[in-house]
C-alpha positions in Angstrom: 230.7 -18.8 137.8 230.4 -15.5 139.4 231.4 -13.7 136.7 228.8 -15.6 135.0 226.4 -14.7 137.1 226.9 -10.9 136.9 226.6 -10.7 133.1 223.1 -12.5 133.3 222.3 -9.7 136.4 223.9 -6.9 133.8 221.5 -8.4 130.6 218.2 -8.4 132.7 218.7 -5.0 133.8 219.2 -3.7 130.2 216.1 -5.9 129.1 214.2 -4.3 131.8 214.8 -0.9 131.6 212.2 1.0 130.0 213.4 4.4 129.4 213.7 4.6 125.2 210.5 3.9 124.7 208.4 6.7 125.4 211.3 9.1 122.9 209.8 5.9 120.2 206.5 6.5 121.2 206.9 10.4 121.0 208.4 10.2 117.6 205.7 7.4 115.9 203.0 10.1 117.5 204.5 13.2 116.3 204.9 11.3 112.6 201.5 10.2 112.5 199.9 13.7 113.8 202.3 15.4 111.1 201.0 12.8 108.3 197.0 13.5 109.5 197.7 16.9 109.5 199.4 16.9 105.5 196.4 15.0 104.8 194.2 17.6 106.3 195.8 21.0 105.0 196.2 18.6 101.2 192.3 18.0 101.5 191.8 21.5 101.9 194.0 23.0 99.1 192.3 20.2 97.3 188.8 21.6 98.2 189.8 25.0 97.3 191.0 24.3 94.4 187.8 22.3 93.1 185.5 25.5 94.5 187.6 27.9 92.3 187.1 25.4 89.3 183.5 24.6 90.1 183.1 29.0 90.3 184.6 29.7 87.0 182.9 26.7 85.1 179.1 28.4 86.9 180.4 31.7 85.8 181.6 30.7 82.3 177.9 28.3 82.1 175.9 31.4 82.9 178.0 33.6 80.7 176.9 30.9 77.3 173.7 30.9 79.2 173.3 34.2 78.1 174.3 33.7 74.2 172.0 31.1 74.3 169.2 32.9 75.4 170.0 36.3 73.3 170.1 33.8 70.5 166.4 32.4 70.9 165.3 35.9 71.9 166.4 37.4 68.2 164.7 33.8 66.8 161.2 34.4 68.4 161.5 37.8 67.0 162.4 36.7 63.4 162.6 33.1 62.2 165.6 33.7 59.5 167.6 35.3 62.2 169.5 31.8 62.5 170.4 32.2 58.9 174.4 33.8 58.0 173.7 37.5 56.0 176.4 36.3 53.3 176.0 33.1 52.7 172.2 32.2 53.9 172.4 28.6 53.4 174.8 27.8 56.2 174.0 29.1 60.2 175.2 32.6 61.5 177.8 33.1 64.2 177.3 35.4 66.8 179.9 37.2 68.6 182.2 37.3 70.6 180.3 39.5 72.7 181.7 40.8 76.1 179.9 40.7 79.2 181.4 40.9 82.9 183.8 38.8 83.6 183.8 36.9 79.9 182.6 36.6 76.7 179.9 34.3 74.7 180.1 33.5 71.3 177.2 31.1 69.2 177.1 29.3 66.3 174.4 27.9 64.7 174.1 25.1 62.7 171.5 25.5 59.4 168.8 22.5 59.9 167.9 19.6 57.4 165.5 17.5 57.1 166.2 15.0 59.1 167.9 17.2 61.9 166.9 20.4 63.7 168.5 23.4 64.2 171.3 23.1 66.5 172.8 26.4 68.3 176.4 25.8 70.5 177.2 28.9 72.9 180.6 29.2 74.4 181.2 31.1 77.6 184.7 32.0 78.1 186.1 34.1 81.1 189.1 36.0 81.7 191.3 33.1 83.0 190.5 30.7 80.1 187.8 28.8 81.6 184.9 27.3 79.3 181.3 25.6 79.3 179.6 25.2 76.0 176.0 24.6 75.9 174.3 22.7 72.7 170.7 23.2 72.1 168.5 22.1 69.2 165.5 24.5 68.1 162.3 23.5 66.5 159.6 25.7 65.3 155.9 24.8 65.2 154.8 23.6 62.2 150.9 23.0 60.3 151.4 19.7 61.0 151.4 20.0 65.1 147.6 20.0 65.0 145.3 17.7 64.4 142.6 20.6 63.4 143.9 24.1 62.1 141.4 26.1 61.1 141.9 30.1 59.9 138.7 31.2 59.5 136.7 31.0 62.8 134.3 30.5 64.3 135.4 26.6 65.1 132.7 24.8 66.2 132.3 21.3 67.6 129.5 19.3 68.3 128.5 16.9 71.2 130.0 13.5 70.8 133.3 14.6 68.6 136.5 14.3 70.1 140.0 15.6 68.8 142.8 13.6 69.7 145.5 16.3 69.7 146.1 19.8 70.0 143.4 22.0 68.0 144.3 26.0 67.1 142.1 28.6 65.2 142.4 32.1 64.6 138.9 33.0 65.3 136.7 31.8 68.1 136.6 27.7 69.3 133.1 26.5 70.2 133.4 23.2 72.0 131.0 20.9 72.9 132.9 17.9 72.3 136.3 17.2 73.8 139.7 18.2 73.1 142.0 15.7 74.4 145.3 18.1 73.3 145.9 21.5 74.1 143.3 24.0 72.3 144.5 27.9 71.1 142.1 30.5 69.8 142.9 33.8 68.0 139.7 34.8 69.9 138.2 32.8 73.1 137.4 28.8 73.7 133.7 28.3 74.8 132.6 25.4 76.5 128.9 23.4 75.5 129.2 21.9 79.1 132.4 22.8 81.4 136.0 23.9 80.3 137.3 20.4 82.3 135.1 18.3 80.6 135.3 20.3 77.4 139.2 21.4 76.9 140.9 18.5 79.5 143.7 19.2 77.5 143.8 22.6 78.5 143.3 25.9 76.0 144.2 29.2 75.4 142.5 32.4 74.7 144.2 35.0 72.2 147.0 33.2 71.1 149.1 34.8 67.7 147.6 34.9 63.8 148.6 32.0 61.5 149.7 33.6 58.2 148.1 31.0 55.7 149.0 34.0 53.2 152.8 33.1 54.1 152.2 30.0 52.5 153.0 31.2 48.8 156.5 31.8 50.1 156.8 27.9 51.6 155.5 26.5 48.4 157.7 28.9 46.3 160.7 27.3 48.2 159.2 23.8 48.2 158.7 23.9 44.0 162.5 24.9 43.9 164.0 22.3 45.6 162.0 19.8 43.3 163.5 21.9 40.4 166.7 21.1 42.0 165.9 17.4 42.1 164.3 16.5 38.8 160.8 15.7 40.9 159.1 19.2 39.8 156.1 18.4 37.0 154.1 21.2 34.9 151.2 21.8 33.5 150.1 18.1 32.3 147.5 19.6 29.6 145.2 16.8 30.2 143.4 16.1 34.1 146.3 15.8 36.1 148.7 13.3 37.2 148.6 10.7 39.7 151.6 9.5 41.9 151.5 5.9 43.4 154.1 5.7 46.5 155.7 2.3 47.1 158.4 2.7 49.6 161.5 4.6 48.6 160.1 5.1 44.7 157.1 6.8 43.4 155.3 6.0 40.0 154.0 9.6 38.1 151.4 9.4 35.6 148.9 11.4 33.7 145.5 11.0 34.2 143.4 11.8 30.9 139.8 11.0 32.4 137.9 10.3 35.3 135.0 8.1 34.6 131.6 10.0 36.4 129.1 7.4 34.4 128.0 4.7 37.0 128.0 1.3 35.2 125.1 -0.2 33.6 126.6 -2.9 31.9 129.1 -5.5 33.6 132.4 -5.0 31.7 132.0 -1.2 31.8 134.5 0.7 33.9 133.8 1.2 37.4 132.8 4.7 38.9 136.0 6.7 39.5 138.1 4.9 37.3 141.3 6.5 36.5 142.5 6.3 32.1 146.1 7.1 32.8 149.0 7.3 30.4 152.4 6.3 31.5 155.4 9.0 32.7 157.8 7.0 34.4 158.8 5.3 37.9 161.3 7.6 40.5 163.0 7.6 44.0 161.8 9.6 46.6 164.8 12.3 46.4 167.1 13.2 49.5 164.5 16.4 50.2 161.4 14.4 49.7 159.7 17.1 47.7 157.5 16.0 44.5 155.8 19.5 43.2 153.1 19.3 40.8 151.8 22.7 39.3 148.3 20.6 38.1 145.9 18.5 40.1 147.7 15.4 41.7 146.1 11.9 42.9 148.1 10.6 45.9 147.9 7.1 47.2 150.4 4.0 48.1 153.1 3.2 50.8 156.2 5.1 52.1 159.4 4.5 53.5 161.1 7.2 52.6 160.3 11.1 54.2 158.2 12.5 51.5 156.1 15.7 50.7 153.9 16.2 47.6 152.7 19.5 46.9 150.1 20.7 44.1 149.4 24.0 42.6 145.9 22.9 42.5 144.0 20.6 44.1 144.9 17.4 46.0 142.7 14.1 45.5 143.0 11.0 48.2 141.6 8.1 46.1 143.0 5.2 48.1 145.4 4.2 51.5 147.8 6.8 52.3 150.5 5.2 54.9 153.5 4.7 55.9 155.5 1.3 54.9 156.0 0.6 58.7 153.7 1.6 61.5 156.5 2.0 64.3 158.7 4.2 61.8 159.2 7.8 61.8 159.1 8.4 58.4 156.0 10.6 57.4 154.5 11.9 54.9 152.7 15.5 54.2 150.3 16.7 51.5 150.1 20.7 50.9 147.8 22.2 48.3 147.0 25.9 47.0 143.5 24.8 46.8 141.5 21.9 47.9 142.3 18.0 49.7 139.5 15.9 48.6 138.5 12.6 49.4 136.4 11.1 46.4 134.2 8.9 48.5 132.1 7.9 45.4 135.3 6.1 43.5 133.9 2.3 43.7 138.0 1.4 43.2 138.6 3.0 46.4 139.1 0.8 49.4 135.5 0.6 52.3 137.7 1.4 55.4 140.2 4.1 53.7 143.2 5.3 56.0 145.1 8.3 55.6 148.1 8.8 57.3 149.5 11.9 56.3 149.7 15.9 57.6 147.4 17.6 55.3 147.1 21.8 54.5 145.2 23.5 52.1 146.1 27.1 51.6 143.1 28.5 50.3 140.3 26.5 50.7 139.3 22.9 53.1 139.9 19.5 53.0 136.7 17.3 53.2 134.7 14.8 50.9 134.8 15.5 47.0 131.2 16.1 46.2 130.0 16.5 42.3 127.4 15.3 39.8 127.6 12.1 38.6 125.6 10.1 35.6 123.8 6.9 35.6 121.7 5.1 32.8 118.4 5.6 33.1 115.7 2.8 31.5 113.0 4.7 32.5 113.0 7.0 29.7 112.6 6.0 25.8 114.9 5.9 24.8 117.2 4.8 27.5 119.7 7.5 28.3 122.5 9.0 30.5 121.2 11.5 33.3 122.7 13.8 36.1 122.1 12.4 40.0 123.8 13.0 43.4 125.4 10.3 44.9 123.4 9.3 48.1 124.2 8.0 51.6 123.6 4.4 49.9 127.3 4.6 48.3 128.1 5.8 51.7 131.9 4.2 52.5 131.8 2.4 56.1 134.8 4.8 57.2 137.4 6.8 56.9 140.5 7.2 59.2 142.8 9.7 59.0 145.6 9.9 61.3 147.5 13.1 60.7 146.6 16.5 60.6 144.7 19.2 58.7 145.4 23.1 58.4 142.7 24.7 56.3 141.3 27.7 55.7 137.7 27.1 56.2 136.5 23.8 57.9 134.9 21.0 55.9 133.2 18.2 57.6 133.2 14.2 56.6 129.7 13.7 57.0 128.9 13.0 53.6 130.5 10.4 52.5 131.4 8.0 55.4 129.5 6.1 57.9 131.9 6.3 60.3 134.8 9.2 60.8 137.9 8.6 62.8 140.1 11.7 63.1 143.7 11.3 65.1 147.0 13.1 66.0 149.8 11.5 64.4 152.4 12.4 67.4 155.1 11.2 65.0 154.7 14.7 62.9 155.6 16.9 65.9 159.3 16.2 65.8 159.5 14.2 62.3 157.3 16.9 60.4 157.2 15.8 56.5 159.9 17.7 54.6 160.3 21.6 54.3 156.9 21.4 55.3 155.3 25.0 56.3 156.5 26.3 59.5 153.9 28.4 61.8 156.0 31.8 62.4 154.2 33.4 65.1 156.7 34.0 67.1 157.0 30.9 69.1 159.5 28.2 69.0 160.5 25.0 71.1 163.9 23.7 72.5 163.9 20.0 72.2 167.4 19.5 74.1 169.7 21.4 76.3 172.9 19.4 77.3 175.7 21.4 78.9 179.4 20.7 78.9 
């Protein structure tokens, strides 16, 4: 029993004593001071690391920076610039070119139709680091106006308003309102107050448009309907007249335009076209019909599409697009006059015209002309020669688009009522190859960096 006794008395003493537990407490502290502190110098190296990256990718962003802007710079100054010397048809490259602490190099990518041009700079430094910077470049175009006028002076008349931007190369006189920015070779008058004329905003000697440069467009424009069977000559008769109906287009020649107004029931109606069968097309990949003769334009579209005419361009009928919420437009360029032959009884009492319209050396505006009617007064009865009054007056015409012209035409003869809109579609979907404005000025539609 005693011995007993003194084991238990030997076991609580052991149990008791305290004295190893502060070296364990020590050691768990030390372990956990040595971990934080790991953590600590790891987050650090860590944070150093990422400020050194984060430097060279800034310094190697500002180095393509650079390319990019150089590249713009020589654009403003000549619109080709983007094209490659030996082969023009593809985009140029540019550089390497050396600059402190790294390089730049650009390449551009030649535009289409359907896509802009695209320019990719690359800045590189010393130690290999990279940031490329993609950009796509448009240039102003006739069709980012709902007015263009060259010959100035421009002026508007209380009550009109312009839904769009509005540019001349002479003098603006405004006493409507321009709801879009306005730009004037000269200055922008106001008939009441600049806020309540231009809210829009406007600007006062802004560059030349070159309607002489047009020649070179619609040079270019006949070639690439060469190139795609859609290129028709001289029809030796009045003209032709192409019906669009979505993708496809039907060509005909028109052999007369009948000017005699009607006296007996089954006689053809004013305007009538006599036509005389060519054949049925698609719209090609370029969209480019080219017609070196007068051309009637009318129908629906679906497809991108541009008709051109050596001569003069008539409106008839409708001009729009197949569907409204689309992008798909459409663009009509003549060397001479757009005309809208209000007097046609075929042609529809609320016309619409949806289109981008320039005429290169003349207007665009309401086809006047003498007509003949059958006249009973005299014995015997016979044809005569008469103006068409305000009676035959069409109850409107709508035309959303735009229209670049050398000297301005209004619609006042002809319709009741005159509706005149910016198609915002046209600014980045312009019609195909249609006619750039090179004034010097360009616009950068994205900028994504990576």
């Amino acid at each position: 029993m005693k011995r007993l006794t003194s084991w238990l008395r030997r076991a609580c003493a052991v149990i008791q004593d305290d004295s190893g537990i502060v070296l364990a407490t020590v050691v768990l502290i030390s372990a956990l001071l040595f971990i934080m502190a790991t953590t600590v110098l790891t987050l650090v190296a860590y944070r150093q690391t990422q400020t050194q990256h984060y430097t060279y990718r800034t310094q190697a962003m500002h180095i393509a920076d650079a390319g990019v802007n150089e590249f713009l710079y020589q654009l403003s100054e000549d619109y080709g610039y983007w094209k490659n010397p030996s082969n023009p048809a593809v985009g140029r490259t540019l550089g390497p070119i050396n600059m402190d602490g790294g390089t730049w190099k650009v390449v551009a990518t030649a535009p289409t139709n359907s896509e802009p041009l695209r320019i990719t700079s690359t800045g590189t430094l010393a130690n290999g680091s990279k940031r490329t910077i993609n950009a796509t470049v448009r240039f102003p175009t006739f069709a980012d106006y709902v007015v263009l006028v060259d010959e100035g002076p421009y002026s508007i008349g209380p009550g009109a308003t312009f839904y769009g931007k509005v540019r001349c190369n002479g003098n603006i006189s405004n006493s409507g309102v321009i709801t879009g920015l306005a730009e004037a070779g000269g200055t922008c008058s106001a008939g009441n107050s600049f806020a309540s004329n231009y809210p829009g905003g406007y600007k006062n000697k802004v560059g030349f448009v070159d309607f002489t440069q047009l020649t070179t467009d619609m040079d270019k424009m006949k070639g690439v309907a060469i190139a795609s069977g859609t290129y028709y000559g001289v029809s030796g008769v009045l003209g032709y007249k192409i019906t669009l109906s979505g993708s496809t287009a039907s060509i005909v020649k028109v052999t007369a335009v009948n000017k005699k107004k009607p006296y007996v029931g089954t006689d053809p109606p004013l305007g009538k076209l006599t036509t005389v069968n060519v054949g049925t097309v698609p719209i090609p990949a370029d969209g480019v019909f080219y017609f070196d003769d007068d051309v009637w334009v009318e129908g629906n579209y679906s497809a991108q599409v541009t008709v051109v005419s050596k001569k003069n361009i008539w409106c008839p009928g409708n001009l729009v697009p197949t569907d409204t919420d689309s992008n798909t437009t459409c663009g009509l360029v003549a060397e001479e006059q757009i005309l809208f032959p209000w007097w046609y009884e075929t042609m529809d009492n609320n016309q619409v015209v949806q289109a981008a319209t320039l005429s290169q050396s003349a207007g665009i505006g309401p086809s006047t002309t003498t007509l003949q009617r059958w006249d009973t007064s005299y014995n015997p009865d016979r044809w005569v020669d008469y103006t068409p009054s305000s009676s035959g007056y069409k109850a409107s015409i709508t035309l959303k688009g735009s229209r670049a012209m050398v000297s301005m035409i209004g619609f006042s003869a002809g319709y009741d009522a005159r509706n005149f809109n910016m198609d915002p579609r046209l600014e980045n979907h312009p019609p195909p190859l249609y006619p750039m404005i090179r004034d010097g000025s360009l616009r950068v539609d994205t900028w994504l960096e990576n």
